[in-house]
C-alpha positions in Angstrom: 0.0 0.0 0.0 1.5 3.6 -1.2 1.3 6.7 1.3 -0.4 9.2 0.0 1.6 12.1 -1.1 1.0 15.4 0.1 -1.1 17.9 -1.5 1.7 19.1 -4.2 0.9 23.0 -4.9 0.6 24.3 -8.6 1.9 27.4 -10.3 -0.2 30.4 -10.3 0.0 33.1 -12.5 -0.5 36.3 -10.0 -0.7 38.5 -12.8 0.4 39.2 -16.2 4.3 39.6 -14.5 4.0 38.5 -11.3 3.9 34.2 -10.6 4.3 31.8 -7.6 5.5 29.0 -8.6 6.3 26.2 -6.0 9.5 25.1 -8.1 10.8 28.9 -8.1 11.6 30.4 -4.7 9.6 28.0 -2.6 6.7 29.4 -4.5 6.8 32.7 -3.0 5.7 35.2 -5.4 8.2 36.6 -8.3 8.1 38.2 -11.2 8.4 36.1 -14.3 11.1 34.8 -16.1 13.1 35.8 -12.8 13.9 34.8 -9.3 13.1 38.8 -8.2 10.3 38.1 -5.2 7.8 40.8 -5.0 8.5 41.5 -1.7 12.1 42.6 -2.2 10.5 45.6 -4.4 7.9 46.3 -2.4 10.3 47.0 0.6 12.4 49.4 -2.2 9.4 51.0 -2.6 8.8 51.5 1.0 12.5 52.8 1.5 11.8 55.6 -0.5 13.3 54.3 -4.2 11.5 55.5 -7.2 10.3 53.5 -9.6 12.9 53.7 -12.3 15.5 53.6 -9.3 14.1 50.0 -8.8 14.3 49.3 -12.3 17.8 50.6 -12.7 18.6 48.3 -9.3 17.1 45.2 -11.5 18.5 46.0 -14.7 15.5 46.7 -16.1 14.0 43.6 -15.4 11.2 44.9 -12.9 9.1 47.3 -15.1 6.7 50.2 -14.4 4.2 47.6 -15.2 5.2 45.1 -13.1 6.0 46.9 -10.8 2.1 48.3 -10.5 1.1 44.7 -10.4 3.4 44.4 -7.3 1.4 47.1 -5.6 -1.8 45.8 -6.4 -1.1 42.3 -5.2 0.7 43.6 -2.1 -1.8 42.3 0.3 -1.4 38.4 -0.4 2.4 38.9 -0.1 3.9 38.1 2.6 7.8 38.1 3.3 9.5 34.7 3.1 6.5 33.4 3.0 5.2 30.8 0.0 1.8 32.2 -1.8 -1.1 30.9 0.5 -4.4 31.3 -2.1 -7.0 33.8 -2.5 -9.1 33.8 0.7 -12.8 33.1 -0.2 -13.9 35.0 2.7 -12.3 38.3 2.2 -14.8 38.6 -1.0 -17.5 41.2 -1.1 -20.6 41.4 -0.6 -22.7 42.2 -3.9 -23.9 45.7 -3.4 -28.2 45.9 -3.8 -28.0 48.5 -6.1 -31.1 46.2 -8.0 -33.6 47.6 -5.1 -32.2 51.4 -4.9 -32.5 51.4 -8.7 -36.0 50.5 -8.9 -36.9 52.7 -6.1 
């Protein structure tokens, strides 16, 4: 009888620049086609670097673009830490705009 293997993890694609990919830096998030993890340039950011600064610092690998992808995923990043999911329960509630409308 074979043990069961533990739940493996699959690549997601964060974005059009930004991945976490358990074979890549123990599948904390990085931008693609690199080993650059998101959090790195979020903390340049926080330190006060500009954007083309961080680029520069890369060598051009990190673009404005990517970069604004980093910002908007911020919140599921955490530091040394592997991508965890999307939590269901952080999702909105649907507005009842339906009701207001027709009032």
């Amino acid at each position: 009888m074979k043990a069961k293997s533990p739940e493996q993890r699959q690549r997601i694609e964060l974005g059009r620049h930004i991945v976490a990919d358990p074979k890549i830096c123990g599948g904390q998030p990085t931008f693609k086609g690199t080993r650059i993890m998101v959090w790195n340039v979020l903390e340049q950011l926080e330190d006060g670097l500009t954007w083309s600064e961080i680029g520069s610092e890369w060598d051009g690998r990190v673009t404005d673009e990517a970069i604004a992808e980093a910002i908007a995923i911020a919140p599921l990043v955490e530091k040394h830490e592997p991508f965890k999911g999307f939590h269901v329960g952080a999702r909105r509630k649907s507005a009842r705009r339906a009701a207001a409308v027709a009032a």
